[in-house]
Each structure stands twice: as C-alpha cells, then as structure tokens.
C-alpha positions in Angstrom: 214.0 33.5 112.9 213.3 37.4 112.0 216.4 39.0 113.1 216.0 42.7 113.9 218.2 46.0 114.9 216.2 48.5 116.7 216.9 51.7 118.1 218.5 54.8 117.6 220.5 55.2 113.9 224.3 54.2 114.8 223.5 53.2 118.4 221.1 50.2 117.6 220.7 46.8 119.5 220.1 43.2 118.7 216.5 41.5 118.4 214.3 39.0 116.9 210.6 38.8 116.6 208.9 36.1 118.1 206.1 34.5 116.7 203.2 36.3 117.9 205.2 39.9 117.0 206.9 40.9 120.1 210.3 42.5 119.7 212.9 41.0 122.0 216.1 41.8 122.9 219.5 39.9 122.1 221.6 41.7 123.7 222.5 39.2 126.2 223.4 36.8 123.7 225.2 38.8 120.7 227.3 42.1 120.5 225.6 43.1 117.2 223.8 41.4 114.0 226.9 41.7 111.9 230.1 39.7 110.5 230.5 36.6 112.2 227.0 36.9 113.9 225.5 35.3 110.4 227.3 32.5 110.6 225.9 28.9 110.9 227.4 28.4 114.6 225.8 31.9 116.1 222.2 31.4 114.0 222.4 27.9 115.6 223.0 29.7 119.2 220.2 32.3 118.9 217.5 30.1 117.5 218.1 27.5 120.5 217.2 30.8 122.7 213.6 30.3 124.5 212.1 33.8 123.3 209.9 33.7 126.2 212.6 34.1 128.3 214.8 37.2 126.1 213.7 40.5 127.4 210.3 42.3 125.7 211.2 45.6 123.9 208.0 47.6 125.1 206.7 50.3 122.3 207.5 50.7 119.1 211.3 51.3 118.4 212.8 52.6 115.3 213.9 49.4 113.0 217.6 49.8 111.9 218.9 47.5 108.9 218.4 44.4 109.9 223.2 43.8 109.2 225.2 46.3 111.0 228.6 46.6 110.7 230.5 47.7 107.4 229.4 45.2 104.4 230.3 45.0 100.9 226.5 46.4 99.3 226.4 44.7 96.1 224.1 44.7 93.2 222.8 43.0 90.6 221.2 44.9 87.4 218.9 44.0 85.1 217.5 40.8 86.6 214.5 40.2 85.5 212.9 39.0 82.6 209.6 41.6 82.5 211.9 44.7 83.5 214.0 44.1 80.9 211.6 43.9 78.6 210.4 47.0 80.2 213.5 48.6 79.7 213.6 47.4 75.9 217.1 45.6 76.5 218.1 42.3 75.9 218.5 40.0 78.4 222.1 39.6 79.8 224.3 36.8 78.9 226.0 37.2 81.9 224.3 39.1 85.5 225.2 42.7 85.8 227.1 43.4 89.0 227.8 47.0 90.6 228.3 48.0 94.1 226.2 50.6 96.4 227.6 52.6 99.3 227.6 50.9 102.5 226.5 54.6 103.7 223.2 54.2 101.6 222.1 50.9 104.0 219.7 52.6 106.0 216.3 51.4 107.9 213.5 50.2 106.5 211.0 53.4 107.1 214.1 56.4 107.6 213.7 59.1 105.4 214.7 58.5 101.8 216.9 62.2 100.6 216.6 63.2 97.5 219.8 64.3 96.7 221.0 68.2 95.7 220.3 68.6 92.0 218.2 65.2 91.9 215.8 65.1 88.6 215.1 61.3 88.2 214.8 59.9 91.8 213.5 56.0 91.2 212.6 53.1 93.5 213.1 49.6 93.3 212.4 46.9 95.0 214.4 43.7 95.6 214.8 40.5 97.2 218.2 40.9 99.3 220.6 37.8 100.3 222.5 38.0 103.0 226.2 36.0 103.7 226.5 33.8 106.1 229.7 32.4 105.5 233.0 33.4 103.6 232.6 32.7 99.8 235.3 32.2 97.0 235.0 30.1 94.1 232.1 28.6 95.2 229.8 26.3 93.1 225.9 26.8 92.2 225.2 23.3 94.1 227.1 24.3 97.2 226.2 28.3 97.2 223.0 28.7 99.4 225.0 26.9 102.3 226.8 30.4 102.5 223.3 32.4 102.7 222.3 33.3 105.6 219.0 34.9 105.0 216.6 37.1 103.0 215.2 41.0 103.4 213.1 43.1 101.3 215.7 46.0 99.7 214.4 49.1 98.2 217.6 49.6 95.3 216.5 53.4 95.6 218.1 55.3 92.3 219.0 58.4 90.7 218.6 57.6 87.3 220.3 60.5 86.1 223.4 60.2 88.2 223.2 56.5 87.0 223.0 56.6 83.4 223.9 60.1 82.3 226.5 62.0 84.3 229.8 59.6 82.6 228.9 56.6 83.5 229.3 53.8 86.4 225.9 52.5 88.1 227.5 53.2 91.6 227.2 57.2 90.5 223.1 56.8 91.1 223.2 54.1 93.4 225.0 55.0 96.3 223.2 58.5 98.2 222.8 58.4 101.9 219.5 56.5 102.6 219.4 54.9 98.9 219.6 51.3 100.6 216.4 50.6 103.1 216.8 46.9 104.1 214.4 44.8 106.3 212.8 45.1 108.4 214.1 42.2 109.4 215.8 39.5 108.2 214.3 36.0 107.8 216.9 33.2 108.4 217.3 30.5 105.4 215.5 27.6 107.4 212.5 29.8 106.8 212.7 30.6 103.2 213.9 27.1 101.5 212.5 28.8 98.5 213.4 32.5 97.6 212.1 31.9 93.8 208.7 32.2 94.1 208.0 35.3 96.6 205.3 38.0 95.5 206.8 41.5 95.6 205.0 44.9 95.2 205.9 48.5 95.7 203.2 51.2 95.5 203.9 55.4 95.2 201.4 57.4 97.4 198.9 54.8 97.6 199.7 54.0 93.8 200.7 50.4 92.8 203.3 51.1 90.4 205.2 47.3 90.6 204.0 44.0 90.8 206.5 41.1 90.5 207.6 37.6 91.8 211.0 36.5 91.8 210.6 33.4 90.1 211.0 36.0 87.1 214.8 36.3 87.8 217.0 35.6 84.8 219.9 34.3 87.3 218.9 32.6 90.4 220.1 33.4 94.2 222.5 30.1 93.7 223.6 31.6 90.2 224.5 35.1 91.7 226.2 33.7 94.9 228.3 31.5 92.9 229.1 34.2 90.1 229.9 36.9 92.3 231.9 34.5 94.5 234.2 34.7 91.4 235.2 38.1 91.1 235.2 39.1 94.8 235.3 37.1 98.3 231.5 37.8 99.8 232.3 37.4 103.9 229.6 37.3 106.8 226.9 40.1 106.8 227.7 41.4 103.0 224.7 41.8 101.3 223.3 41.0 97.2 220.4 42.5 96.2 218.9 40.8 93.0 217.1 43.4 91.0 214.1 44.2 90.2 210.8 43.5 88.8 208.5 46.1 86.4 207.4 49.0 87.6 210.2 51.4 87.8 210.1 55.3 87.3 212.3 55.0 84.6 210.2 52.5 82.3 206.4 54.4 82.6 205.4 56.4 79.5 206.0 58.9 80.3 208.5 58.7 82.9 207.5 59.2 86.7 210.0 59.9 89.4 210.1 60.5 93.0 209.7 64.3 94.7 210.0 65.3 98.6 206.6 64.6 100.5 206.1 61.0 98.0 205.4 57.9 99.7 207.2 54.6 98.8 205.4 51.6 101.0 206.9 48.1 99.6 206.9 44.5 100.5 207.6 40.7 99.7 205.8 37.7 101.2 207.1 36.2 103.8 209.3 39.2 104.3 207.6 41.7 105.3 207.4 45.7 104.4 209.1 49.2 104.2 207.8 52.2 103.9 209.5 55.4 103.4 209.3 59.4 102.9 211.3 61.4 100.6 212.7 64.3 101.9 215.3 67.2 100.7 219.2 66.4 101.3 
C-alpha cells in the first residue's frame, strides 16, 4: 500500500493511493497514520479494504508526512561508502546515530526555511524506515519484522550550525521544515528489498546526487537492531539512513542552498519531493 496524509498542515486526514493514482480517503477506517496505526494488525485491516469502495479525494490536496503524531526522528550519519569518501573520512566502525526535531517532519513539497543567519543550507536525501512495532534489543535476523515501511527523506542541513557552532549534529539538523518525508509511504510487503533502490536529488534542474542504497555501509536490519540498543523505537518513529554523494558540503568548491532554489528528489519505487527554499 502507499499510505498518505493529505490536507491542511496540522489538520491532515488519512489516505492511500490506489493503483491507478487516485487518492482515497481512510478516514472511515483509521483516526490518523500514526502510533499504533503501523502496526501489523491495522496494516493487515487497511489493505483488506476494497479501494474502490473508500471515498475518492477529488483535486489535488496538499500531501502532509506520510506519520503523524509525535515520533522519535532519528538519524543515521555517514552511511555510505561513496559520501564518505566524498567527505574524506573513514568509514565508521560503528553507524553514527543523532536525532532531528520532530518539528522539522514536514511534507514532501512545503516550503523548506532557511533559517536566520543560515550560510551553509545542504540537502540530502535518504531512504527512511518507518516502525511498525515496539523494538528493544532486537536481533538483525528478526529486525525488519518491526518495519513497517519505506519513504523518500530529504535530511535537509545547516552545515554550519552542524559542524561549527560547538558541536552536536542535532544543532543543524533540526530547523522547522528540515525533515520532508513521503509522499507516501510504501508498506514492507512492497519493498522486500530496500538495498538496491536508485536515488537522485537535483538543485534547480541540476543533478547534484546520484546514488543507490545498496552503497550503505550498515543495512536497514543493521540500523534497526543497533538503534534498538540504545533506545526503544515504538510505532510511527522514523530512521533515516544517510545519504549518498552529492551534498553541498563535498563540491569543490562548496555549493549551498539560497531562498528561490529548487530541490526536486526521489527513489524508485518511492516516489518524489520537491521543495522551495524560502526565508525563516
């Protein structure tokens, strides 16, 4: 299924796409795409739905995130093999874990702010898992049983919050609209493999990355399983994986993101973002 939130920002409904495109409404049948609405028993529910008989959304509605409610937003840096080498840093022994704001999780074409006394505005973007199921201690072998889907993530960053104002990745990572997700999310019947997806992001018109996610140094069951260690991930929290090459930050010279740019951004299977930057 491609689950969707449409509608107003804070006031948005349930959906899912069928398969020819048409929005539908699941109003009737869930509260909200968040917490306990991820979990193996409601997917089961809403995929048993007839589509044909859910009510059509007629136009074009704005998209919210594709998980509502409050979730834990976390991170993972450094995850690929090329962007490291990008970077010029060694690849970790260990994945890199930090945690963005659940107020950056925004939709997948809002606005992106630049923030006040922004100089290195950067884009990124990322394959995104989303919980299904409370996690602790869990093992690699048993860890995608807790996923309950996959969305395209733009990790948007200020690189000089992130890295130069005292540290803590959270710093650059957190701004209002600094977390697009969806625009939807695709259930994990659909995607039995996430390690293989094509992923691209282009800046006004521009292709500036070009990746695949079977470059990840630590694997969605790696990630689940590791963070499942130093935190209990519960329905609707949200990993996004890292990134490919491509970033701002690694061009010689450096490039970075001003108000009126253009971000558009995708994965296969997926689908695609795109969003303006505007002043805070």
């Amino acid at each position: 299924m491609k689950l969707v939130r449409y509608g107003a920002a804070g006031s948005e409904k349930p959906g899912l796409i069928d398969k020819s495109g048409q929005l539908r409404d699941l109003s009737a049948h869930v509260s909200d795409l968040a917490g306990d609405a991820f979990s193996p028993a409601s997917l089961a529910k809403l995929a048993a739905l007839d589509p044909t008989k859910l009510t059509a959304v007629s136009g074009s509605p704005r998209l919210g995130s594709p998980v509502g409610g409050l979730p834990k937003f976390i991170a993972i840096g450094l995850n690929y093999a090329d962007h490291a080498a990008e970077a010029g840093m060694a690849l970790p022994a260990e994945p890199i874990v930090f945690m963005k704001g659940v107020n950056s999780l925004c939709g997948p074409h809002d606005d992106v702010e630049k923030p006040r006394g922004s100089t290195k505005l950067d884009w990124e973007v990322e394959l995104a898992v989303i919980i299904g199921t409370r996690a602790k201690y869990v093992s690699e072998a048993d860890a995608t049983k807790h996923v309950a889907g996959y969305a395209v993530c733009n990790d948007v960053s200020e690189r000089n919050f992130q890295i130069e104002r005292g540290g803590q990745w959270t710093k650059g990572k957190s701004h209002d609209t600094f977390g697009p997700l969806g625009p939807w999310l695709v259930t994990a019947d659909e995607m039995p493999d996430p390690h293989n997806l094509a992923m691209w992001l282009d800046v006004n018109g521009t292709r500036c990355q070009t990746g695949s996610t079977a470059t990840m140094i630590f694997n969605v069951p790696k990630l689940v399983s590791y963070v499942s260690e130093m935190m209990t991930l519960m329905p609707g929290d949200i990993i996004t994986t890292g990134t490919p090459p491509g970033v701002g930050l690694g061009m010689k010279p450096p490039k970075f993101l001003n108000v009126g740019d253009v971000m558009a951004l995708g994965i296969d299977g997926l689908g695609e973002q795109r969003q303006k930057v505007v002043a805070a």
